[in-house]
C-alpha positions in Angstrom: 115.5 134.2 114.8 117.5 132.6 112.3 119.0 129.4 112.0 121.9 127.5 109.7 123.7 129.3 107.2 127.3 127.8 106.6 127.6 126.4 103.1 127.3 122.7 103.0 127.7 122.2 99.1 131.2 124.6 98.6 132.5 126.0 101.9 132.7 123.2 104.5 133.1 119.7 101.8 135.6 121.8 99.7 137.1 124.9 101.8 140.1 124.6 104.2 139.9 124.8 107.5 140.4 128.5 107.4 137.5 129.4 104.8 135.5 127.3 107.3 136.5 129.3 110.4 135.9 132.7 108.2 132.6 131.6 107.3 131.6 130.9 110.6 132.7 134.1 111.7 130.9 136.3 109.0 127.3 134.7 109.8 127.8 135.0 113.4 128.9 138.6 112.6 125.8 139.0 110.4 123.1 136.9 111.6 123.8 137.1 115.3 123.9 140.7 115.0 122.6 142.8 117.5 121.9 139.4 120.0 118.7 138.7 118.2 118.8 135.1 118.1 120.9 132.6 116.1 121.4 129.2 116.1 124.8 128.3 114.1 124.4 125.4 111.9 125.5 124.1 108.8 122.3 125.0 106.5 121.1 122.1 106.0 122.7 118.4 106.3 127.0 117.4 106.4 127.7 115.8 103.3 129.6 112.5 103.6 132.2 113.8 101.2 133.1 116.6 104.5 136.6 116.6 105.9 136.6 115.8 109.7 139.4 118.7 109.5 136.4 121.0 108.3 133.8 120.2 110.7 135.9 120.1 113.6 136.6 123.3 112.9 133.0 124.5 112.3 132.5 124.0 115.9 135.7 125.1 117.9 134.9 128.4 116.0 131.1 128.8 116.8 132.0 128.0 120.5 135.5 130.1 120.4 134.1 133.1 117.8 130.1 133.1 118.9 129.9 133.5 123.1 128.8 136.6 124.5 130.4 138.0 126.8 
């Protein structure tokens, strides 16, 4: 099982939305491969300096991008 993985330090303070909804993507695409287990999480804490923009969409695309169907 793995768990976290989105970059806390480049991708979510400093991306745009959009590198943040890629991101997500790609590890759910990588680490959730195959239905092995993975919890999506930013890898470690949310830095203060985070847009709300950012995280917000962090989680609309784990739920929208990371159901099984």
């Amino acid at each position: 099982m793995f768990h976290g993985g989105l970059d806390n330090q480049q991708t979510l303070p400093h991306g745009s939305p959009a590198d943040v909804r890629a991101e997500v993507r790609q590890l759910i695409d990588v680490l959730g491969a195959g239905r092995t287990g993975y919890v999506f999480a930013p890898c470690h804490s949310i830095q203060p300096v985070t847009p709300l923009e950012n995280i917000e969409a962090m989680y609309d695309e784990a739920w929208r991008y990371g159901s099984y169907s």
